[in-house]
CHARMM internal coordinates of N, CA and C (Angstrom, degrees):
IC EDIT
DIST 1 N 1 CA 1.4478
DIST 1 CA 1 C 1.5334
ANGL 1 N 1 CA 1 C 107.38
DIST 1 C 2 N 1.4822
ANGL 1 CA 1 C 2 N 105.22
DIHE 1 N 1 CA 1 C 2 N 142.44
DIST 2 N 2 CA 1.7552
ANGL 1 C 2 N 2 CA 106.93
DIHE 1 CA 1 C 2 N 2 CA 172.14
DIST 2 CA 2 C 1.4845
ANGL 2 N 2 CA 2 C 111.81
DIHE 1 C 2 N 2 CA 2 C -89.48
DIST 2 C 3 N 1.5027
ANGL 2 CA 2 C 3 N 94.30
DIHE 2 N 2 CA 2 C 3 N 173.16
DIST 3 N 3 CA 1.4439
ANGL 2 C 3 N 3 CA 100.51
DIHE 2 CA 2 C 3 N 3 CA -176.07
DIST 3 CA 3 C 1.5872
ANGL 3 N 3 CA 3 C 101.49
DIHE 2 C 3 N 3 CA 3 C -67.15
DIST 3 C 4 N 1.3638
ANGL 3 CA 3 C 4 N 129.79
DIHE 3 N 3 CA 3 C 4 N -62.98
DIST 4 N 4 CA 1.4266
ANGL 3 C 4 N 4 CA 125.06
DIHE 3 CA 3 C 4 N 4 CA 151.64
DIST 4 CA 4 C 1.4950
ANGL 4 N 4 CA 4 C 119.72
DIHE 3 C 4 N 4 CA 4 C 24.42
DIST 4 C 5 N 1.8855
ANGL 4 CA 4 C 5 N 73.06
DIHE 4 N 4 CA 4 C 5 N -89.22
DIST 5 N 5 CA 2.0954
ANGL 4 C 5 N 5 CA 81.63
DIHE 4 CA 4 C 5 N 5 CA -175.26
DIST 5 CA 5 C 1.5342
ANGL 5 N 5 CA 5 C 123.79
DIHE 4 C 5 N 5 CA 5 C -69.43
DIST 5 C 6 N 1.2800
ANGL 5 CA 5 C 6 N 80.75
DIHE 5 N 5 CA 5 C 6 N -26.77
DIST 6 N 6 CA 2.1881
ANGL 5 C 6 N 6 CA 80.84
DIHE 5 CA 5 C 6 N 6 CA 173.69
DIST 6 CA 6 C 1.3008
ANGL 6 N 6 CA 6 C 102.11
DIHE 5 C 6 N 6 CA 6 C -48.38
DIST 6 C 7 N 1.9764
ANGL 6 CA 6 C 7 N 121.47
DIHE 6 N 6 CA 6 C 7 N -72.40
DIST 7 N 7 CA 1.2668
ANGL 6 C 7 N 7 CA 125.94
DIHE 6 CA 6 C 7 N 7 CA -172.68
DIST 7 CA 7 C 1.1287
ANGL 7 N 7 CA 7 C 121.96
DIHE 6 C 7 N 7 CA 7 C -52.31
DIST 7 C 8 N 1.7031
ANGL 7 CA 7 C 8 N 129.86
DIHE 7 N 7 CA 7 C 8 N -0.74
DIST 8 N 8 CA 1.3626
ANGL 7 C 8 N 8 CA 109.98
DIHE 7 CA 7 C 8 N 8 CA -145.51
DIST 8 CA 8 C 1.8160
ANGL 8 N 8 CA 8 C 78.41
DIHE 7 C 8 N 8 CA 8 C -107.59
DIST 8 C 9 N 1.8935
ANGL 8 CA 8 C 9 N 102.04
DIHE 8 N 8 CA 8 C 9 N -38.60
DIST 9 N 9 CA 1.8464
ANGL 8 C 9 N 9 CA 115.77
DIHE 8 CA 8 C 9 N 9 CA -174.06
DIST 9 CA 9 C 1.9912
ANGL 9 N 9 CA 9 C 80.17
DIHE 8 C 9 N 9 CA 9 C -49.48
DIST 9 C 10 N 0.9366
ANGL 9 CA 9 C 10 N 127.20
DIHE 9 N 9 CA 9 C 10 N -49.10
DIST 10 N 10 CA 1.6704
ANGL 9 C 10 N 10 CA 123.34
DIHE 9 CA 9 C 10 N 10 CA -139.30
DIST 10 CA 10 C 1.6077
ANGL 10 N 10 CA 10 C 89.73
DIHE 9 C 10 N 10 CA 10 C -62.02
DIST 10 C 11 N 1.2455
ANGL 10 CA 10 C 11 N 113.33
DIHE 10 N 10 CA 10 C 11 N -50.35
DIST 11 N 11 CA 1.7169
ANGL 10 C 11 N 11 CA 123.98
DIHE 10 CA 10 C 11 N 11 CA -160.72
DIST 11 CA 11 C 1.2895
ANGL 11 N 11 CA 11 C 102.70
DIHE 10 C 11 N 11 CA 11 C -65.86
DIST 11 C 12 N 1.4322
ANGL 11 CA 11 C 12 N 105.68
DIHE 11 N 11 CA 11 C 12 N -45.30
DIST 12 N 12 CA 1.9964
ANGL 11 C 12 N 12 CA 105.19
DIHE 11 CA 11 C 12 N 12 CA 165.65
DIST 12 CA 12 C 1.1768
ANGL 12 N 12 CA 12 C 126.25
DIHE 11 C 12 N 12 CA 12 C -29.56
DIST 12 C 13 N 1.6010
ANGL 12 CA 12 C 13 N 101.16
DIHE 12 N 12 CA 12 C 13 N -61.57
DIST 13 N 13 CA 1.8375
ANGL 12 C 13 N 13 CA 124.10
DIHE 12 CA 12 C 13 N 13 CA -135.33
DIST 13 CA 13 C 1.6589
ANGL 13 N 13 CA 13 C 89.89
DIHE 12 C 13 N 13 CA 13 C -109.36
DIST 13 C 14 N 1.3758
ANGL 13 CA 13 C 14 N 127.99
DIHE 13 N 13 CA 13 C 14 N -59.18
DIST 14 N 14 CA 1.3928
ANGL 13 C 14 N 14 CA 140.08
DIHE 13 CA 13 C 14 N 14 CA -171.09
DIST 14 CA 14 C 1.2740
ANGL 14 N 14 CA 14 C 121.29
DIHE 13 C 14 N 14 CA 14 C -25.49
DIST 14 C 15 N 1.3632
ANGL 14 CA 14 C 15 N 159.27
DIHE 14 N 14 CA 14 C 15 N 161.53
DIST 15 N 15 CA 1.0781
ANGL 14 C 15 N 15 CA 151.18
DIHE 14 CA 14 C 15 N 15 CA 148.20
DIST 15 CA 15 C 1.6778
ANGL 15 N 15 CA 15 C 106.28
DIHE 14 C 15 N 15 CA 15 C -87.67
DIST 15 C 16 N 1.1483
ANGL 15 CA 15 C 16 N 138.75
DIHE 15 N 15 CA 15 C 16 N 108.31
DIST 16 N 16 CA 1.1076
ANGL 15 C 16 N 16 CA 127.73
DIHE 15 CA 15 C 16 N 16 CA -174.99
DIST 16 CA 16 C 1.9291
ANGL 16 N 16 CA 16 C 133.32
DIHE 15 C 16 N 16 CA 16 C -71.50
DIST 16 C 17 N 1.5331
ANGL 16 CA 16 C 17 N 98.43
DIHE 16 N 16 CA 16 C 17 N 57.63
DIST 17 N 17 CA 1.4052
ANGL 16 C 17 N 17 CA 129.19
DIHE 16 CA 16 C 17 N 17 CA 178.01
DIST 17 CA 17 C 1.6573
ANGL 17 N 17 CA 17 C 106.82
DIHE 16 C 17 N 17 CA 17 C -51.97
DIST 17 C 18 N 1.4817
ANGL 17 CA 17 C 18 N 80.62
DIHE 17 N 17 CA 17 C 18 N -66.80
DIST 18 N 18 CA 1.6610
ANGL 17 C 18 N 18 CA 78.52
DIHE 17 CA 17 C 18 N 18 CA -162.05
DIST 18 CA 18 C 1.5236
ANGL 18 N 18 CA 18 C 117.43
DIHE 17 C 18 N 18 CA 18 C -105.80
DIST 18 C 19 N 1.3729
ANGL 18 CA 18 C 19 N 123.17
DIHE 18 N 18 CA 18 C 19 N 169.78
DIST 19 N 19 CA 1.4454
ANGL 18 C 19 N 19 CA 126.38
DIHE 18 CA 18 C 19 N 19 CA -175.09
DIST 19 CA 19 C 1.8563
ANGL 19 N 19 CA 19 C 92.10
DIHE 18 C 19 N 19 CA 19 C -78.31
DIST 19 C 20 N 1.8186
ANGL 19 CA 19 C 20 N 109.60
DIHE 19 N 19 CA 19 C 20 N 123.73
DIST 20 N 20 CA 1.1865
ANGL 19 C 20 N 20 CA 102.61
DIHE 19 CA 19 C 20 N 20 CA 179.15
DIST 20 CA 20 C 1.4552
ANGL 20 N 20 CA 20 C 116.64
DIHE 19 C 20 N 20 CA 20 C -111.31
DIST 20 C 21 N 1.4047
ANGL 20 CA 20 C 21 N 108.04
DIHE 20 N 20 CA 20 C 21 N 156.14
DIST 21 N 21 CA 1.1556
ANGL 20 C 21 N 21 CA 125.25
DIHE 20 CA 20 C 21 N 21 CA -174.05
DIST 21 CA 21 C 1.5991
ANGL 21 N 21 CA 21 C 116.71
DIHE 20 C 21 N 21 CA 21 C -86.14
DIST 21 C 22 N 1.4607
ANGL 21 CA 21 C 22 N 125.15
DIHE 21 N 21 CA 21 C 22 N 111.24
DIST 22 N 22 CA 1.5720
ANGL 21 C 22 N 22 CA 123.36
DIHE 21 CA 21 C 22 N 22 CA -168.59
DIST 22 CA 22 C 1.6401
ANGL 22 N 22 CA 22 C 93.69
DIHE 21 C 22 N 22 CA 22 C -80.07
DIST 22 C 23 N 1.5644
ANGL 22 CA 22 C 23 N 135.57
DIHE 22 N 22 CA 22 C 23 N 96.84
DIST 23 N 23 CA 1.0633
ANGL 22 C 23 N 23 CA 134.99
DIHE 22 CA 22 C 23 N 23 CA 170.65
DIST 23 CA 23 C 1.8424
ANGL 23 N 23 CA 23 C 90.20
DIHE 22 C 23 N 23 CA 23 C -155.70
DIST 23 C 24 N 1.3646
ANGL 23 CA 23 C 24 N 109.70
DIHE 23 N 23 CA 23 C 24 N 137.30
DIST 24 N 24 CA 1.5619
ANGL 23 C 24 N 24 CA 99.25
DIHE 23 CA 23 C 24 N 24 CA 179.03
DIST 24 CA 24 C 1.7029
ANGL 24 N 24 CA 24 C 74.35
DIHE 23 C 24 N 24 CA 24 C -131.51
DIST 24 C 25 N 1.5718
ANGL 24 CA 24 C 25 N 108.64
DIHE 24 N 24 CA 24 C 25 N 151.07
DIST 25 N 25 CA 1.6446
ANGL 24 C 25 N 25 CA 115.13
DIHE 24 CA 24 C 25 N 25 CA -155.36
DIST 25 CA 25 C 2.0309
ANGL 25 N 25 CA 25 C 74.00
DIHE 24 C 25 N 25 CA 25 C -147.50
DIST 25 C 26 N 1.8509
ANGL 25 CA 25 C 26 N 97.60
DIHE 25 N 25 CA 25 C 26 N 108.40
DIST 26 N 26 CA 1.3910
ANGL 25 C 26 N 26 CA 109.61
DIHE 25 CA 25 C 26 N 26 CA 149.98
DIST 26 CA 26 C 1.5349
ANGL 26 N 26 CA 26 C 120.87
DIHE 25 C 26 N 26 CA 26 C -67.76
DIST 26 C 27 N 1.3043
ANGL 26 CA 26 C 27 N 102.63
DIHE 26 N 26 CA 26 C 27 N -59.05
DIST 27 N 27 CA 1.8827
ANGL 26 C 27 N 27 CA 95.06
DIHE 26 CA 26 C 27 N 27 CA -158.50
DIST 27 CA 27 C 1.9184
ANGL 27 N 27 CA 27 C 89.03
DIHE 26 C 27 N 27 CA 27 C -158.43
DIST 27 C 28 N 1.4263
ANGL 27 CA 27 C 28 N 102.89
DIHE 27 N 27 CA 27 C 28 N 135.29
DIST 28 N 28 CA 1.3487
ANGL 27 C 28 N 28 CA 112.93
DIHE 27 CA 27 C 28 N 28 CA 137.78
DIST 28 CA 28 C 0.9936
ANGL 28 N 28 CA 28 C 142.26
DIHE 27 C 28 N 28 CA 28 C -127.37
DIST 28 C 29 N 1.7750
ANGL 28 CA 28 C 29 N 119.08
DIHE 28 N 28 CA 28 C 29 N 172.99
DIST 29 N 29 CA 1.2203
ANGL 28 C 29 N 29 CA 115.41
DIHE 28 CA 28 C 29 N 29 CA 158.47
DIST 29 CA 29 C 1.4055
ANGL 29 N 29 CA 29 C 104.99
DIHE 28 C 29 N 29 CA 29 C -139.91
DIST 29 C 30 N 1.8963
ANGL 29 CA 29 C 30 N 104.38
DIHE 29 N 29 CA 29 C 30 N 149.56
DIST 30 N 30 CA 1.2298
ANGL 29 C 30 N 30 CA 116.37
DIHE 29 CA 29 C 30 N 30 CA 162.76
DIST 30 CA 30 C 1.5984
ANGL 30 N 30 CA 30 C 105.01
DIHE 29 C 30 N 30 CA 30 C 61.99
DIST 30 C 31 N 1.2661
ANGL 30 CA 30 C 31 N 144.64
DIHE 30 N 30 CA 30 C 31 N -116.57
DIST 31 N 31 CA 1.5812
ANGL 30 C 31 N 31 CA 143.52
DIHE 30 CA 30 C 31 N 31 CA 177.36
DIST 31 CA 31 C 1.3457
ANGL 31 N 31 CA 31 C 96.28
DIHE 30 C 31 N 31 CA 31 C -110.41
DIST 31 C 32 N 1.2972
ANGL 31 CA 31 C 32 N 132.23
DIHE 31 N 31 CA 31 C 32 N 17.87
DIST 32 N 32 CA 1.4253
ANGL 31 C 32 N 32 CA 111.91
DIHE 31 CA 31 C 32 N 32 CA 168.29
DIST 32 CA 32 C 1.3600
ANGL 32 N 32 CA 32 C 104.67
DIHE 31 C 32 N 32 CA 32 C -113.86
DIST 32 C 33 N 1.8518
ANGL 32 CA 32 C 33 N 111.20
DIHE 32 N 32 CA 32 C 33 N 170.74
DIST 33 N 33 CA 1.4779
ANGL 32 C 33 N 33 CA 105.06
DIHE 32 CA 32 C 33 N 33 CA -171.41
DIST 33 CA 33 C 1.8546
ANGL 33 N 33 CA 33 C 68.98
DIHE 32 C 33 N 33 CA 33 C -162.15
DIST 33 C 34 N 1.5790
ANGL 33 CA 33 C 34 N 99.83
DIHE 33 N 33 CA 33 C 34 N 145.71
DIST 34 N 34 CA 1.3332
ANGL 33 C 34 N 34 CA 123.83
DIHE 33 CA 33 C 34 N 34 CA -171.71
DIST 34 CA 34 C 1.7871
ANGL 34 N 34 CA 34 C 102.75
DIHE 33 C 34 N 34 CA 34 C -111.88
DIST 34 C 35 N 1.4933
ANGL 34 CA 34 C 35 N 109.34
DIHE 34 N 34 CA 34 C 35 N 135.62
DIST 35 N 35 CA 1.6902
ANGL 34 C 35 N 35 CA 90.99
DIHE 34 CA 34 C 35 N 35 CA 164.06
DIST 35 CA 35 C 1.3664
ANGL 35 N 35 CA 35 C 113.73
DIHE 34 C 35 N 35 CA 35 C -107.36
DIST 35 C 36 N 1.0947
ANGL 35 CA 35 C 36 N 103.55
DIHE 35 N 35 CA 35 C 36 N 161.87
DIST 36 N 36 CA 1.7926
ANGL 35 C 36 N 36 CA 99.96
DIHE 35 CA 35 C 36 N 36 CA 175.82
DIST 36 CA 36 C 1.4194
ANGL 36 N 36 CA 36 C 130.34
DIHE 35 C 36 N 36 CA 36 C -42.79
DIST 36 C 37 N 1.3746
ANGL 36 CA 36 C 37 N 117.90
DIHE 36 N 36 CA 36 C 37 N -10.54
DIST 37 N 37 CA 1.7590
ANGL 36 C 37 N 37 CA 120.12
DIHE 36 CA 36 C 37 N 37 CA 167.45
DIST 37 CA 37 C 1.7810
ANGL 37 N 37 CA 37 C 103.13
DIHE 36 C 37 N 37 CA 37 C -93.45
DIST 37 C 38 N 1.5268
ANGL 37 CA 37 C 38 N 108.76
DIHE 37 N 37 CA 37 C 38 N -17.78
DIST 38 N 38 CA 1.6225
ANGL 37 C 38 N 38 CA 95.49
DIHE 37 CA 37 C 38 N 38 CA 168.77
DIST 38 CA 38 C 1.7598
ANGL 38 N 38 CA 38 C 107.89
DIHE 37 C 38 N 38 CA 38 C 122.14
DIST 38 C 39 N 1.3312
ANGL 38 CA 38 C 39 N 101.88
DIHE 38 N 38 CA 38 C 39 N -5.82
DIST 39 N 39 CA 1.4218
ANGL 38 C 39 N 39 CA 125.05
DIHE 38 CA 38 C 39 N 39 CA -166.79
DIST 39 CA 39 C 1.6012
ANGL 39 N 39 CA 39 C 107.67
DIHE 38 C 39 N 39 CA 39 C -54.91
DIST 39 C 40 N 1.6644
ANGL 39 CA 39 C 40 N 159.93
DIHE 39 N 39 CA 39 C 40 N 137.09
DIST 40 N 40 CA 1.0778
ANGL 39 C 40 N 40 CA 137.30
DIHE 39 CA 39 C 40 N 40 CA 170.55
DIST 40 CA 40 C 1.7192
ANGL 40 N 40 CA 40 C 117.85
DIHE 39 C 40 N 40 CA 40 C -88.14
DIST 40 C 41 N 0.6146
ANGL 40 CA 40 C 41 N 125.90
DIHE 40 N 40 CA 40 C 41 N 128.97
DIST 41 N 41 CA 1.6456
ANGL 40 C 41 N 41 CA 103.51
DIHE 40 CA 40 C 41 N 41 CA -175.43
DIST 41 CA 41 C 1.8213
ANGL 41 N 41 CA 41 C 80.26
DIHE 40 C 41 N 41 CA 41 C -136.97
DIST 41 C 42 N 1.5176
ANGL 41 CA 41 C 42 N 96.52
DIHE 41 N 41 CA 41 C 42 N 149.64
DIST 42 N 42 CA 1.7334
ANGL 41 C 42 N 42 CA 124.83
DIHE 41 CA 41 C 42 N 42 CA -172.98
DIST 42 CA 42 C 1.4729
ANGL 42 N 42 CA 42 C 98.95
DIHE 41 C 42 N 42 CA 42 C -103.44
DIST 42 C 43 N 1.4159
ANGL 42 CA 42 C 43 N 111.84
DIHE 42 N 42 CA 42 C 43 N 129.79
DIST 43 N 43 CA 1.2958
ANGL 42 C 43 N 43 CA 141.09
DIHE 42 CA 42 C 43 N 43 CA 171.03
DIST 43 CA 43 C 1.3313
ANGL 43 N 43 CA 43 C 119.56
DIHE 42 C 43 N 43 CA 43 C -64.61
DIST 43 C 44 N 1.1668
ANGL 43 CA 43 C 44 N 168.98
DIHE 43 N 43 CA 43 C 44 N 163.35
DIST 44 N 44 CA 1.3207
ANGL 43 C 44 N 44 CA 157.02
DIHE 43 CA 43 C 44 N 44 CA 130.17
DIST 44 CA 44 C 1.9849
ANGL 44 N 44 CA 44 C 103.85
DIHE 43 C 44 N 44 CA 44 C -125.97
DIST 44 C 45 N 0.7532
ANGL 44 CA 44 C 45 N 138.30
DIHE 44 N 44 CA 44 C 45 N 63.61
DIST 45 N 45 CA 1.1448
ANGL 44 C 45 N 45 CA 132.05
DIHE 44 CA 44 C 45 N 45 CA 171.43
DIST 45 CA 45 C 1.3808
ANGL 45 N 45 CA 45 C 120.71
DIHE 44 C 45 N 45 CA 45 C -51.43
DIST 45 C 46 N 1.1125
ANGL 45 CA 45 C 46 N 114.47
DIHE 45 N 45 CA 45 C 46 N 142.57
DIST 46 N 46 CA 1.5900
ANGL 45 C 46 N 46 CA 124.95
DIHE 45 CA 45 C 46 N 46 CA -175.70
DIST 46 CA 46 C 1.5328
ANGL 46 N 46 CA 46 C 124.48
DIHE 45 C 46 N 46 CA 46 C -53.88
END
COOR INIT
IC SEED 1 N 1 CA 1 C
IC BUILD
């Protein structure tokens, strides 16, 4: 699935509560976090 279609099911199905964040997050590890096109983006948690 693309990032696309994730957001597009979300805008469908979602209740629109909260201010959303366009990031769809497959899998991590450790400080990394992958998006569904494959992209790496680094974690820093608080």
């Amino acid at each position: 699935m693309t990032s696309k279609a994730t957001f597009d099911m979300e805008d469908k199905f979602m209740a629109p509560f909260f201010v959303k964040q366009r990031v769809s997050i497959e899998k991590g590890d450790g400080i990394h976090v992958w998006d569904e096109e494959g992209n790496v983006i680094i974690h820093f948690p608080p």
